[in-house]
N, CA, C and O atoms as a Tripos MOL2 file, in Angstrom:
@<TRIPOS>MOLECULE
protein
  304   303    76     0     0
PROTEIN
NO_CHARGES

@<TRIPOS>ATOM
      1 N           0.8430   -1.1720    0.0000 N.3       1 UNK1
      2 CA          0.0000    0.0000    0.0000 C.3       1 UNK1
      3 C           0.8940    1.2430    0.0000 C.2       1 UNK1
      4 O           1.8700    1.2120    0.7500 O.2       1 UNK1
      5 N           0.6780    2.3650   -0.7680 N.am      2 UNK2
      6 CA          1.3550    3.1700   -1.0400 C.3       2 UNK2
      7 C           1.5800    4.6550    0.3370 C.2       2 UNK2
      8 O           0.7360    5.5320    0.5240 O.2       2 UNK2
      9 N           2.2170    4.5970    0.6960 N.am      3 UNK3
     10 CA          2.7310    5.3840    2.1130 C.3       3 UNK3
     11 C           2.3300    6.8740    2.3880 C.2       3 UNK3
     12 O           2.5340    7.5210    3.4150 O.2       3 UNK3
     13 N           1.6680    7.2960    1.1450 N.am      4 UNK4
     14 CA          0.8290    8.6230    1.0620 C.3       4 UNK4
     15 C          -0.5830    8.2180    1.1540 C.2       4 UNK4
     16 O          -1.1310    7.3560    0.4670 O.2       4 UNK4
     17 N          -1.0670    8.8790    2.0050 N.am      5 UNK5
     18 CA         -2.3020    8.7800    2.4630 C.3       5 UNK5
     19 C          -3.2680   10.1330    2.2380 C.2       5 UNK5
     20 O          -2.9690   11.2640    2.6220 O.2       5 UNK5
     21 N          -4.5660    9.7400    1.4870 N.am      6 UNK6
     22 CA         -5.1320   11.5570    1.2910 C.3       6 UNK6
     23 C          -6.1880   10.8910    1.5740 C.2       6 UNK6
     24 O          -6.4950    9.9070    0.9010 O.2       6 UNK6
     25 N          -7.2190   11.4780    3.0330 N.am      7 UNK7
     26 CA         -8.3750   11.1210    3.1540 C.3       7 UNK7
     27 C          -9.5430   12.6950    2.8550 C.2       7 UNK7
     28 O          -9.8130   13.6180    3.6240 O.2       7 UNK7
     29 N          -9.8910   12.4890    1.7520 N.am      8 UNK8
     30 CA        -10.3150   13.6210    1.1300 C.3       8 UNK8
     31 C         -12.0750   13.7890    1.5110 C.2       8 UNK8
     32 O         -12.8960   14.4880    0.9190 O.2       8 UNK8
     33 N         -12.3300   12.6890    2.9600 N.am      9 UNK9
     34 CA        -13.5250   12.8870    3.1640 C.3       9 UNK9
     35 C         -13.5770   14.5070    4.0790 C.2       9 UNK9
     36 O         -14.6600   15.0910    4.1190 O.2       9 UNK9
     37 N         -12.3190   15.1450    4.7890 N.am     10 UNK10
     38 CA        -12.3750   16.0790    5.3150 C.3      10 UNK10
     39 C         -11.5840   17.4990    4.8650 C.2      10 UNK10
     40 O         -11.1080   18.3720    5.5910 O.2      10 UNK10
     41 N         -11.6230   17.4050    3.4110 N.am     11 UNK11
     42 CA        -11.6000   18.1930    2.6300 C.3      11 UNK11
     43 C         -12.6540   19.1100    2.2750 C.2      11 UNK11
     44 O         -13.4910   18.2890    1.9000 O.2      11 UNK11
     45 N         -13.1980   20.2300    2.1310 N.am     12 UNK12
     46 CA        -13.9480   21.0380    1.4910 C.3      12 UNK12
     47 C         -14.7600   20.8070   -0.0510 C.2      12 UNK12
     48 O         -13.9200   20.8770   -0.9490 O.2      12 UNK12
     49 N         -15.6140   20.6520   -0.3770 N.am     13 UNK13
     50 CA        -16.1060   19.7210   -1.5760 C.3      13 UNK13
     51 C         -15.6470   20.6720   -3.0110 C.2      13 UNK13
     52 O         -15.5120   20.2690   -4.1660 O.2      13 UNK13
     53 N         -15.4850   21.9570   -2.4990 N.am     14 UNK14
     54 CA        -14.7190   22.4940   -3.8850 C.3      14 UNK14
     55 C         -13.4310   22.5560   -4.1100 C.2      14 UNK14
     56 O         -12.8260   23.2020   -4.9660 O.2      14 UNK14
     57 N         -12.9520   21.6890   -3.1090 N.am     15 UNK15
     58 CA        -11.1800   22.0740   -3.0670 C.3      15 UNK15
     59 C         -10.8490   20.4030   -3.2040 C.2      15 UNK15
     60 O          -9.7050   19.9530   -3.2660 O.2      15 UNK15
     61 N         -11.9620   19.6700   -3.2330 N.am     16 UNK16
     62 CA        -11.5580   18.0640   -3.4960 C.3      16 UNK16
     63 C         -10.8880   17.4870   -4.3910 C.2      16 UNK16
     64 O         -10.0690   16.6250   -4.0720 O.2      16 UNK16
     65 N         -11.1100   17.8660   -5.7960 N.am     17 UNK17
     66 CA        -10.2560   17.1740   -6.7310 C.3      17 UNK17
     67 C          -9.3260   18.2530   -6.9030 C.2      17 UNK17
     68 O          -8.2360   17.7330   -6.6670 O.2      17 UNK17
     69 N          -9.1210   19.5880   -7.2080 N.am     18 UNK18
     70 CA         -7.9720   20.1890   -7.1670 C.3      18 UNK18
     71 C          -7.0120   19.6560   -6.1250 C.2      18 UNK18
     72 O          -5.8350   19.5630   -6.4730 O.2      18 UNK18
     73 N          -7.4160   19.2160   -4.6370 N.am     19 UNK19
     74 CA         -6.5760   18.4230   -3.8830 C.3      19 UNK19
     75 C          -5.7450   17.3920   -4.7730 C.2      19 UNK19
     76 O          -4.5240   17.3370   -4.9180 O.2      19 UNK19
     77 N          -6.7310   16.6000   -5.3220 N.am     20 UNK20
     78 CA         -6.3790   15.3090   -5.0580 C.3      20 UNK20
     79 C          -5.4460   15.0370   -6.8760 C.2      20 UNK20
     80 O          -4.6190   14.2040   -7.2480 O.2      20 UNK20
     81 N          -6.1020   16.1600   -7.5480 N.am     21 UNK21
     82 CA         -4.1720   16.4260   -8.4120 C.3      21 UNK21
     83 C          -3.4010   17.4120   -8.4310 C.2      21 UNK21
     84 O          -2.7170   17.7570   -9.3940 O.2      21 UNK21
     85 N          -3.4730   18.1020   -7.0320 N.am     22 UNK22
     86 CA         -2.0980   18.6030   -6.5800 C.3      22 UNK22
     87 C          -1.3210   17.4970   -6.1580 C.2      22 UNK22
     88 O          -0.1910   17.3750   -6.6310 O.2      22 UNK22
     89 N          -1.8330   16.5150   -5.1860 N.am     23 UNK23
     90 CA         -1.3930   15.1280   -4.5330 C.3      23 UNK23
     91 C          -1.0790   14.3310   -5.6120 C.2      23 UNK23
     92 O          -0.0810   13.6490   -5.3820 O.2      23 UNK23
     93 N          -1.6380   14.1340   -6.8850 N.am     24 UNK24
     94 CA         -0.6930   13.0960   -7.5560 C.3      24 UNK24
     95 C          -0.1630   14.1150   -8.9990 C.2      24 UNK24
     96 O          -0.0780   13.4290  -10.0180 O.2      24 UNK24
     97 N           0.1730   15.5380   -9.1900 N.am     25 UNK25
     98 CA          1.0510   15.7320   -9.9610 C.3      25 UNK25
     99 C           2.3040   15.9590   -8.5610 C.2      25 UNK25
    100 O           3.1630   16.6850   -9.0620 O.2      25 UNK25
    101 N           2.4360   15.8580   -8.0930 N.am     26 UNK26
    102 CA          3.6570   15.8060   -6.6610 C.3      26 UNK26
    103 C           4.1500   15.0280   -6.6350 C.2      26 UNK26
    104 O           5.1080   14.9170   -5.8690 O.2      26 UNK26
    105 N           3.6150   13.6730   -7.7900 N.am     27 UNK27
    106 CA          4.1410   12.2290   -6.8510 C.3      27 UNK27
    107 C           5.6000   12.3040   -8.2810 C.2      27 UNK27
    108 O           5.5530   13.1120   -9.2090 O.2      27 UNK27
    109 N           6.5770   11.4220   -8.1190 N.am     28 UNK28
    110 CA          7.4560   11.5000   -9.0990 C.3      28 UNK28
    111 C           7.0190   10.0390   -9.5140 C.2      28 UNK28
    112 O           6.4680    9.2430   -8.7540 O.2      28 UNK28
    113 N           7.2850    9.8530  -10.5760 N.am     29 UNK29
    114 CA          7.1730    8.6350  -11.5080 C.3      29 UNK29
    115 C           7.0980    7.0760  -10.8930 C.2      29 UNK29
    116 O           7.8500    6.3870  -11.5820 O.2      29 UNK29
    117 N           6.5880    6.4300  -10.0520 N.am     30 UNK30
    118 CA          6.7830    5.3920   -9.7030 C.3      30 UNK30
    119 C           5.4870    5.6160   -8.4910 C.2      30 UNK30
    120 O           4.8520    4.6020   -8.1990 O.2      30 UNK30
    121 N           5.1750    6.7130   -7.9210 N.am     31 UNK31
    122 CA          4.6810    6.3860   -6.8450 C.3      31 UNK31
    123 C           3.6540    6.4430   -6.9260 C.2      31 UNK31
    124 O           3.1640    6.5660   -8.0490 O.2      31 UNK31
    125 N           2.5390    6.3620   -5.3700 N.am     32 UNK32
    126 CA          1.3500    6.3020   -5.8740 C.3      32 UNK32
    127 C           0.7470    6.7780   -4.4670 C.2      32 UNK32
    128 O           1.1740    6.1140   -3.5230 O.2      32 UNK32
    129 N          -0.0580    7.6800   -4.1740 N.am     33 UNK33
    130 CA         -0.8270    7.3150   -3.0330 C.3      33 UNK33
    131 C          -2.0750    6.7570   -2.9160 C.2      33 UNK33
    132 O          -2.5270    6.1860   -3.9090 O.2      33 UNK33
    133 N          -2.8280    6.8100   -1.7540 N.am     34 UNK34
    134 CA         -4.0490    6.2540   -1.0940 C.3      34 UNK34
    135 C          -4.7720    6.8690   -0.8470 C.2      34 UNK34
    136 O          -4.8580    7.3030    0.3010 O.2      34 UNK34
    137 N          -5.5360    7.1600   -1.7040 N.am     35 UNK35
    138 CA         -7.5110    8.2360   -1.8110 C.3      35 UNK35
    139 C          -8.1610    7.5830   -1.0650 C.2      35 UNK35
    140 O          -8.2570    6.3800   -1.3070 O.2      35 UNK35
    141 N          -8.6830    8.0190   -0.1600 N.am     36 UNK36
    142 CA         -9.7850    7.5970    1.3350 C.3      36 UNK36
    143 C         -11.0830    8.7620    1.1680 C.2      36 UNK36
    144 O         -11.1530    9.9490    1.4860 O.2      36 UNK36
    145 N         -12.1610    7.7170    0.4450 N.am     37 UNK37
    146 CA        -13.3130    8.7730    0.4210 C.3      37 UNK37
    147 C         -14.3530    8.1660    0.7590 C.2      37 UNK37
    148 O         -14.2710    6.9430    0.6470 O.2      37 UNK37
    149 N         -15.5460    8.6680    1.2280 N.am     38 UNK38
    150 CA        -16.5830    8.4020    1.2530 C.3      38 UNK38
    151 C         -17.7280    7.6420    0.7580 C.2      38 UNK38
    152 O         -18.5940    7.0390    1.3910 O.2      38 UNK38
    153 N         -17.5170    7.8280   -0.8320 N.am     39 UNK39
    154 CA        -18.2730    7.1400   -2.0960 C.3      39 UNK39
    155 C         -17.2420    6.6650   -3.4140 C.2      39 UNK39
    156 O         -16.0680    6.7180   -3.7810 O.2      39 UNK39
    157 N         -18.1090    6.3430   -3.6790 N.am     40 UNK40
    158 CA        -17.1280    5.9730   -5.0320 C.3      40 UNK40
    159 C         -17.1420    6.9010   -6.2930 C.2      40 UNK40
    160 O         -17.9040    7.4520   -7.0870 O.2      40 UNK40
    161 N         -15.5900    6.6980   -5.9270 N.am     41 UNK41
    162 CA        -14.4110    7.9430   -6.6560 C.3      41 UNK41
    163 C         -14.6480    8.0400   -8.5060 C.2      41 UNK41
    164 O         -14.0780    8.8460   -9.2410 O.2      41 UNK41
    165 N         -15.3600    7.2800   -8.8100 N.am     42 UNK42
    166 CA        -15.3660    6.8500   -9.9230 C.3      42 UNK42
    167 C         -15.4350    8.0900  -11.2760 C.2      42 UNK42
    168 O         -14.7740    7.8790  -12.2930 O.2      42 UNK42
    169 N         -16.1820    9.1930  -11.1630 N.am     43 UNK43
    170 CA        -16.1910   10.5260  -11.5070 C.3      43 UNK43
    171 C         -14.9090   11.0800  -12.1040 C.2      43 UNK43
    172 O         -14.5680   11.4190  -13.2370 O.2      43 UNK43
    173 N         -14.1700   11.0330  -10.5840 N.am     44 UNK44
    174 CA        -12.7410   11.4110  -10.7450 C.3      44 UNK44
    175 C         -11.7930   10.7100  -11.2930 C.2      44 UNK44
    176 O         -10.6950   11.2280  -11.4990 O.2      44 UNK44
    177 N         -12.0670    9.3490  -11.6380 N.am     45 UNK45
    178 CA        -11.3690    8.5100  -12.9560 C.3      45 UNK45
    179 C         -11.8350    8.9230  -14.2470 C.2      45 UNK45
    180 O         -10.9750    9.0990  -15.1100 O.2      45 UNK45
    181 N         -13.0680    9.1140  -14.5460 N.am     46 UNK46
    182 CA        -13.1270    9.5630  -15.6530 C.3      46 UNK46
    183 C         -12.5970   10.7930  -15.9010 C.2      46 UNK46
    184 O         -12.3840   11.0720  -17.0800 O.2      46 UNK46
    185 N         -12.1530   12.1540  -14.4620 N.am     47 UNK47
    186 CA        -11.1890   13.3560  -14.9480 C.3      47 UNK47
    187 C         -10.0860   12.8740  -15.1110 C.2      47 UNK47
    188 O          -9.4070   13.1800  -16.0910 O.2      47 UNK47
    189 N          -9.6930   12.0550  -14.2280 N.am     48 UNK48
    190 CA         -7.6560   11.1290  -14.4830 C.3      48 UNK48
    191 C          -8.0930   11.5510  -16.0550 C.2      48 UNK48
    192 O          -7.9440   12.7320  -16.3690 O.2      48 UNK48
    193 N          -8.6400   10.5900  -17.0650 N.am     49 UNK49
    194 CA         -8.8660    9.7390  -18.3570 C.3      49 UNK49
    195 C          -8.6470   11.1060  -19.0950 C.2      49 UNK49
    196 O          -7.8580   11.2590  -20.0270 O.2      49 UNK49
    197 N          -9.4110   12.0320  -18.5830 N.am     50 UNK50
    198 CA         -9.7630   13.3840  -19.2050 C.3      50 UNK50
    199 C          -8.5430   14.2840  -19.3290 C.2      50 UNK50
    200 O          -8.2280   14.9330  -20.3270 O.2      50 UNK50
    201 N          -8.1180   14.2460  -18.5540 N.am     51 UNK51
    202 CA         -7.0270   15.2590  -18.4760 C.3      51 UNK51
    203 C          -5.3940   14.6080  -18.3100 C.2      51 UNK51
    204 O          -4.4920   15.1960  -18.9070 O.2      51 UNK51
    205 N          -5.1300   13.6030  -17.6310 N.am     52 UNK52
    206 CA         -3.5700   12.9880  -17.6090 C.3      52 UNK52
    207 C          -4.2080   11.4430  -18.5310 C.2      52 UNK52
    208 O          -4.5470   10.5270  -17.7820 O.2      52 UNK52
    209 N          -4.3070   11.2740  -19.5480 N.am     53 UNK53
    210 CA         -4.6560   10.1390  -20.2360 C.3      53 UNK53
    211 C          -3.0800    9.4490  -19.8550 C.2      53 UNK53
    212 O          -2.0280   10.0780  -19.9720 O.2      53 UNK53
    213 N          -3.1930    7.9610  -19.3590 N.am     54 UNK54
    214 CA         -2.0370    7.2130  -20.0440 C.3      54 UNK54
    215 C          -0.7220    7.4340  -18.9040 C.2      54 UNK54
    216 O           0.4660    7.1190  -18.9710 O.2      54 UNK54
    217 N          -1.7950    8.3520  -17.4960 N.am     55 UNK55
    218 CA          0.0210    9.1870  -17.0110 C.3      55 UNK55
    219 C          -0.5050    8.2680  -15.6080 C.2      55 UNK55
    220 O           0.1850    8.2740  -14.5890 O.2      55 UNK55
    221 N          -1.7670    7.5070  -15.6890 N.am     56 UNK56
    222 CA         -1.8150    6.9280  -13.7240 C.3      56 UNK56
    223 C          -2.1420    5.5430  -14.0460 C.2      56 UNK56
    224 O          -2.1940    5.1920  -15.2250 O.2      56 UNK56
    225 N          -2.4540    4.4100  -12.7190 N.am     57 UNK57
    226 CA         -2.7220    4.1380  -12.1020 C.3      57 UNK57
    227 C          -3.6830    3.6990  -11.3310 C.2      57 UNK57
    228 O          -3.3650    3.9350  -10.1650 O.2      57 UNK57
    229 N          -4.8740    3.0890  -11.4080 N.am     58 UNK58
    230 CA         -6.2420    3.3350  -10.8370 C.3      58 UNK58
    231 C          -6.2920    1.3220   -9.7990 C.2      58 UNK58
    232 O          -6.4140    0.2480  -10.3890 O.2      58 UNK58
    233 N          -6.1660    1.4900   -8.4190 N.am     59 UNK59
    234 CA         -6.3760    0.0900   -8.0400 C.3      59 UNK59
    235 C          -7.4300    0.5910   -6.4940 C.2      59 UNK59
    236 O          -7.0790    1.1270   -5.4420 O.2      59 UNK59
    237 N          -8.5480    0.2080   -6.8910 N.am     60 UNK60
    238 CA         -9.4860    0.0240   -5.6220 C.3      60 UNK60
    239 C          -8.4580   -0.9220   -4.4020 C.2      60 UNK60
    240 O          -7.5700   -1.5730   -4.9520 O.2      60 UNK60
    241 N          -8.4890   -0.9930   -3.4740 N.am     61 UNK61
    242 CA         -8.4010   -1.1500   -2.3030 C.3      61 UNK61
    243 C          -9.3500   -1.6210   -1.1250 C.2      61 UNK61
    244 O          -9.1360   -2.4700   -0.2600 O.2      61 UNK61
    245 N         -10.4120   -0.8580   -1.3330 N.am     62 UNK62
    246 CA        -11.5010   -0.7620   -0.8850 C.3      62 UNK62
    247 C         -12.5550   -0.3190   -1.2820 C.2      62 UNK62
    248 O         -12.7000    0.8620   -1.5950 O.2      62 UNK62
    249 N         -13.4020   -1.1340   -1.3300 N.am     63 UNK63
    250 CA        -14.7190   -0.7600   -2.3560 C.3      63 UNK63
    251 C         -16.4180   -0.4130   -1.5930 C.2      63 UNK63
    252 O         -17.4280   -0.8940   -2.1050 O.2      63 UNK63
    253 N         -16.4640    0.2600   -0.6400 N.am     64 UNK64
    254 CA        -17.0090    0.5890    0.4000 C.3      64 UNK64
    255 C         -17.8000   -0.6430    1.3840 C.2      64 UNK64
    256 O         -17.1600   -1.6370    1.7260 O.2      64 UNK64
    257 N         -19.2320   -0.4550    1.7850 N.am     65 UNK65
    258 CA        -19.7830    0.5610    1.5520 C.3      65 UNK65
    259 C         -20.0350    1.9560    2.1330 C.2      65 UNK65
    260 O         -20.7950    2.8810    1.8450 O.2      65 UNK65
    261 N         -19.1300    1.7500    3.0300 N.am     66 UNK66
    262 CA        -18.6340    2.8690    3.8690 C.3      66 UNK66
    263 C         -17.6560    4.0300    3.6660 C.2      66 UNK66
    264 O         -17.7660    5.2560    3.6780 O.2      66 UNK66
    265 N         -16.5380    3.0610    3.4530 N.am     67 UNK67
    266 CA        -15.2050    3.9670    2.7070 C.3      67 UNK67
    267 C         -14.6770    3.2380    1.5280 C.2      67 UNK67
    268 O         -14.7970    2.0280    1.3350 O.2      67 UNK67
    269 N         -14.1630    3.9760    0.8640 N.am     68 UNK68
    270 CA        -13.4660    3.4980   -0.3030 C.3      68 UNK68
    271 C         -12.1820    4.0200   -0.6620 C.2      68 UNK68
    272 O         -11.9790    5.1690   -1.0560 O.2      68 UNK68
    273 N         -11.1030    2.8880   -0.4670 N.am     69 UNK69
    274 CA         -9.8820    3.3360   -0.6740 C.3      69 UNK69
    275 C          -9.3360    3.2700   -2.1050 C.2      69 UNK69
    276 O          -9.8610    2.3960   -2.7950 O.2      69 UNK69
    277 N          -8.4070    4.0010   -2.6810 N.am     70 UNK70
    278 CA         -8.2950    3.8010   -4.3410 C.3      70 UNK70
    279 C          -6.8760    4.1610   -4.3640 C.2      70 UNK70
    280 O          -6.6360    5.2590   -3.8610 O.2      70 UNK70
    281 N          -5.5790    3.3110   -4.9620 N.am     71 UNK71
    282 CA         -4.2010    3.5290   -5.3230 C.3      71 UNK71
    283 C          -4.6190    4.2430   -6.0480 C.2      71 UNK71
    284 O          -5.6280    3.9900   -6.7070 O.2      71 UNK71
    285 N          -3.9210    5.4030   -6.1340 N.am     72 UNK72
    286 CA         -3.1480    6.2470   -7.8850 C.3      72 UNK72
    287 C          -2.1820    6.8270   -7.8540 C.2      72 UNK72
    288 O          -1.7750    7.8390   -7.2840 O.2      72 UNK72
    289 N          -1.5230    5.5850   -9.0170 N.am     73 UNK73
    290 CA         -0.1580    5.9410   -9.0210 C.3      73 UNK73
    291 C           0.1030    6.7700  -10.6050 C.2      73 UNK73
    292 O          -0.6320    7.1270  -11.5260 O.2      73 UNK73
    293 N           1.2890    6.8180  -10.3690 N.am     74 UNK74
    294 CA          1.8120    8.0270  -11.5420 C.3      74 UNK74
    295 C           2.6760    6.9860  -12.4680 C.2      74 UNK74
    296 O           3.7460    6.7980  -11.8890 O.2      74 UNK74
    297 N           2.6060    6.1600  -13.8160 N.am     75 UNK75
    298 CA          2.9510    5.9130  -14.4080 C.3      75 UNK75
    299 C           4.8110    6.2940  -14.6920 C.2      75 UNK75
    300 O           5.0650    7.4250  -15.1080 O.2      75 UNK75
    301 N           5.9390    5.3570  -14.4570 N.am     76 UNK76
    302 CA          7.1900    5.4970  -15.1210 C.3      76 UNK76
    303 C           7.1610    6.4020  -16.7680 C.2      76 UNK76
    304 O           8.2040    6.5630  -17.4020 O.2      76 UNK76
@<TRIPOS>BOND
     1     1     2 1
     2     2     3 1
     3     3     4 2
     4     3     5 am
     5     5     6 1
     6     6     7 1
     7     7     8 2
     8     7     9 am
     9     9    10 1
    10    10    11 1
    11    11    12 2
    12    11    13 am
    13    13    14 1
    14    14    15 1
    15    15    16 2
    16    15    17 am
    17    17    18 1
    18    18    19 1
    19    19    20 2
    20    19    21 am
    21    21    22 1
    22    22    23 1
    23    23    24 2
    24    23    25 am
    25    25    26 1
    26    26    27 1
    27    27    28 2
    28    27    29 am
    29    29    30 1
    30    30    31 1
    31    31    32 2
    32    31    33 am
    33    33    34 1
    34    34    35 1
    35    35    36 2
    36    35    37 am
    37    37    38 1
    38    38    39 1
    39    39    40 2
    40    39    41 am
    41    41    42 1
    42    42    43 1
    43    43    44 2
    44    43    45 am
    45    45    46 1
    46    46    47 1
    47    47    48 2
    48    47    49 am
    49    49    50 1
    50    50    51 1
    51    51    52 2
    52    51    53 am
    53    53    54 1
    54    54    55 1
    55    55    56 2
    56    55    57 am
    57    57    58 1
    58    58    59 1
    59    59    60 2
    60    59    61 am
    61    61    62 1
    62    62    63 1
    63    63    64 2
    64    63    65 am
    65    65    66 1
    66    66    67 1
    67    67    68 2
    68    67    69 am
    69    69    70 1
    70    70    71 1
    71    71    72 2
    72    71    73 am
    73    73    74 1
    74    74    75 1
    75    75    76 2
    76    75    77 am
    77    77    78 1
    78    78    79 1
    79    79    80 2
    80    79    81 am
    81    81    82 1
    82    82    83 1
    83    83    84 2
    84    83    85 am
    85    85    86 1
    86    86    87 1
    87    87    88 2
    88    87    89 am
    89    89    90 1
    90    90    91 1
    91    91    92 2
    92    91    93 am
    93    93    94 1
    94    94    95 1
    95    95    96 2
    96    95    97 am
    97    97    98 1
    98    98    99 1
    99    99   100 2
   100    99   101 am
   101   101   102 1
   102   102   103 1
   103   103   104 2
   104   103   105 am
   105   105   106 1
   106   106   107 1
   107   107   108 2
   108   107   109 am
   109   109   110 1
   110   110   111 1
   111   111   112 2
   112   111   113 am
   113   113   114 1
   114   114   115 1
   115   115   116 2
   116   115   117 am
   117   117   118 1
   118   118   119 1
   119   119   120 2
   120   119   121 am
   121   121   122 1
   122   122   123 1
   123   123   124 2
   124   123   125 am
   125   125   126 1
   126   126   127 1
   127   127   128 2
   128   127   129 am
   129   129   130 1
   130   130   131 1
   131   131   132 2
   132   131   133 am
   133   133   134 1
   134   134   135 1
   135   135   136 2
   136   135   137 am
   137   137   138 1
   138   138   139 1
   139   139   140 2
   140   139   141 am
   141   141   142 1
   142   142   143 1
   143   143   144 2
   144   143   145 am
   145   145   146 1
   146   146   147 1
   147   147   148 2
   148   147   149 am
   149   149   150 1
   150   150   151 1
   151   151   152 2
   152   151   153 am
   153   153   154 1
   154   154   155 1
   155   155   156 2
   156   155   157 am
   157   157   158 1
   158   158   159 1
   159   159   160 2
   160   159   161 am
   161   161   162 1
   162   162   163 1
   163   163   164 2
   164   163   165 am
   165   165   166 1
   166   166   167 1
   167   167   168 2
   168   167   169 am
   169   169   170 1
   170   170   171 1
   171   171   172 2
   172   171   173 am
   173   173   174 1
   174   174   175 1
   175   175   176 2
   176   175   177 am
   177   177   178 1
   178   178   179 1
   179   179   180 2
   180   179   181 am
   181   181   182 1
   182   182   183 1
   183   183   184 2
   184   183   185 am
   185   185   186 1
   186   186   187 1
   187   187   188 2
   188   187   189 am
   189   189   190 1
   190   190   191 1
   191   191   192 2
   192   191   193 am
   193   193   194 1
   194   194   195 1
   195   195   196 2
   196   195   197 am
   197   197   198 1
   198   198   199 1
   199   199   200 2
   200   199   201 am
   201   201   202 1
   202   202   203 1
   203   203   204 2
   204   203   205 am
   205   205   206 1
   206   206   207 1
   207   207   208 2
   208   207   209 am
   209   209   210 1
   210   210   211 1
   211   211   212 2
   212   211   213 am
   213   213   214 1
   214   214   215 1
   215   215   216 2
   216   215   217 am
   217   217   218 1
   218   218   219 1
   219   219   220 2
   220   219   221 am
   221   221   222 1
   222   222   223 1
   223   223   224 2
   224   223   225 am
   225   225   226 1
   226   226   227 1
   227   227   228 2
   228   227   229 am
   229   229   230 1
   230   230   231 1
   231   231   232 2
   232   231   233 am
   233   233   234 1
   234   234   235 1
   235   235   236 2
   236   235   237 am
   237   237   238 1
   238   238   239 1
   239   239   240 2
   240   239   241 am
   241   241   242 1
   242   242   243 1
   243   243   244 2
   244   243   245 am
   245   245   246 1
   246   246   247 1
   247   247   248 2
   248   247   249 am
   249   249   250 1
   250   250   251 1
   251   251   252 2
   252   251   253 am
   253   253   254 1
   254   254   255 1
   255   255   256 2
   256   255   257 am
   257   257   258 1
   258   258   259 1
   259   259   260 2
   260   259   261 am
   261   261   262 1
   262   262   263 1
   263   263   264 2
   264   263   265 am
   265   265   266 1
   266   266   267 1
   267   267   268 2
   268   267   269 am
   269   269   270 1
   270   270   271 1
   271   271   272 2
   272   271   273 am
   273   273   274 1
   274   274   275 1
   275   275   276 2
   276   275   277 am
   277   277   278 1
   278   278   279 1
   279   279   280 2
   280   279   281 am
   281   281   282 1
   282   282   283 1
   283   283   284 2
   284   283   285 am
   285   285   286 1
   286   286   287 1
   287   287   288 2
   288   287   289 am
   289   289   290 1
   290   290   291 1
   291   291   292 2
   292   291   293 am
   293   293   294 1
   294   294   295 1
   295   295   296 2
   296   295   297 am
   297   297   298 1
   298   298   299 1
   299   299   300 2
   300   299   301 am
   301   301   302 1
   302   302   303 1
   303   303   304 2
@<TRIPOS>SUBSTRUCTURE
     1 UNK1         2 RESIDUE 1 A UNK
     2 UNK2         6 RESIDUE 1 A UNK
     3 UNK3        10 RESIDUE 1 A UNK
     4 UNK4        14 RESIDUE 1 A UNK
     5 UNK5        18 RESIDUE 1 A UNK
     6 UNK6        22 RESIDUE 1 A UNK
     7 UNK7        26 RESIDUE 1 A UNK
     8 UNK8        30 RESIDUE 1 A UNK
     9 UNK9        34 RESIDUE 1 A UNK
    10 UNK10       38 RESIDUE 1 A UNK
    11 UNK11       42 RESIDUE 1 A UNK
    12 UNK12       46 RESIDUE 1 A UNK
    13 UNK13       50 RESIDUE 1 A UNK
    14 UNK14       54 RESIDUE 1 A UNK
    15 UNK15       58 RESIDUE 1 A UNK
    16 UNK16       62 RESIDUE 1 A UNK
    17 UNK17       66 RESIDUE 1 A UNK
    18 UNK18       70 RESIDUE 1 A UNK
    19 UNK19       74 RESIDUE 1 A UNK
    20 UNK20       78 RESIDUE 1 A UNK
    21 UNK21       82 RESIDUE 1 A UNK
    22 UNK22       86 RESIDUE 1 A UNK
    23 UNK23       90 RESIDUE 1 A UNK
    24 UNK24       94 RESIDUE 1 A UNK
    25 UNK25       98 RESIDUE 1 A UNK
    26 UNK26      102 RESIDUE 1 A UNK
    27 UNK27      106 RESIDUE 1 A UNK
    28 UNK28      110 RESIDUE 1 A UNK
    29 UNK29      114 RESIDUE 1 A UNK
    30 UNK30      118 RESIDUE 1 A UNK
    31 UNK31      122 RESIDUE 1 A UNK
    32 UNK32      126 RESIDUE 1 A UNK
    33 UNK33      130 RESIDUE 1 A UNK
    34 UNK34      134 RESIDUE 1 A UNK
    35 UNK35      138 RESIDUE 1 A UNK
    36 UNK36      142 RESIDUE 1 A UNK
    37 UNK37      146 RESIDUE 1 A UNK
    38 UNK38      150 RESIDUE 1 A UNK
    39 UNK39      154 RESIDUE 1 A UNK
    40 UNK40      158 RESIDUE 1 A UNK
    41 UNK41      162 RESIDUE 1 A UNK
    42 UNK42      166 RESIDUE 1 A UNK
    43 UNK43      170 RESIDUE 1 A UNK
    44 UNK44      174 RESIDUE 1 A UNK
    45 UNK45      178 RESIDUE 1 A UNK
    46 UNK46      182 RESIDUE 1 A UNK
    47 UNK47      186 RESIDUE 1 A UNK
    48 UNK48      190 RESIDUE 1 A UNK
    49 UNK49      194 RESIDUE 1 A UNK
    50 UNK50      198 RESIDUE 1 A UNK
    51 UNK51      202 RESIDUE 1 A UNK
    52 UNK52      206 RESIDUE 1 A UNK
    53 UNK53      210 RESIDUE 1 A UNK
    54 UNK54      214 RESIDUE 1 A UNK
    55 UNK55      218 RESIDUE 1 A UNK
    56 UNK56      222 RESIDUE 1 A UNK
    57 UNK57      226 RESIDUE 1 A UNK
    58 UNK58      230 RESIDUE 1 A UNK
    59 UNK59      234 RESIDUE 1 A UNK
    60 UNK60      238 RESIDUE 1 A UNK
    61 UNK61      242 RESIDUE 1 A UNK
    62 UNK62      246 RESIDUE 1 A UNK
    63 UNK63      250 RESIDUE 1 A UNK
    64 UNK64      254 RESIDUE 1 A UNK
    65 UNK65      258 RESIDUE 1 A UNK
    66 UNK66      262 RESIDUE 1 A UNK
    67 UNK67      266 RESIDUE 1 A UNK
    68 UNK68      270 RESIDUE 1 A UNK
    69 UNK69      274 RESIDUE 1 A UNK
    70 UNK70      278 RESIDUE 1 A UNK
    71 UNK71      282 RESIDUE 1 A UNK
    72 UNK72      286 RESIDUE 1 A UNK
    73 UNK73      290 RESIDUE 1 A UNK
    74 UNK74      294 RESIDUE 1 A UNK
    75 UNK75      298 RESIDUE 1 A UNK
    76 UNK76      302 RESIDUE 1 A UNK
């Protein structure tokens, strides 16, 4: 499990995904952290797709129904 941890359930809901790719354009090439949210993140894979095509990473962890944890890592 990747050693960065972002639990973005206590984040502000307009500052959520700008969070969460400040947190993975930060990461350098290999790494990946751990998205801890509420629901499923799934939205925000289709922005990954949208905007860094080809540059992450996408591994559930946890698939709720409570919390849902999600790797994303940053492609070599």
């Amino acid at each position: 499990m990747p050693a960065i941890e972002l639990d973005i359930r206590i984040v502000p809901p307009r500052e959520k995904h700008p969070t969460i790719f400040r947190t993975f354009d930060a990461l350098s090439p290999g790494e990946a952290f751990t998205l801890i949210n509420d629901h499923d993140p799934a939205p925000l894979r289709h922005q990954f797709n949208a905007t860094r095509p080809n540059q992450f990473d996408w591994s559930y962890l946890e698939s709720g129904p409570v919390v849902w944890r999600v790797s994303i890592g940053k492609r070599a």
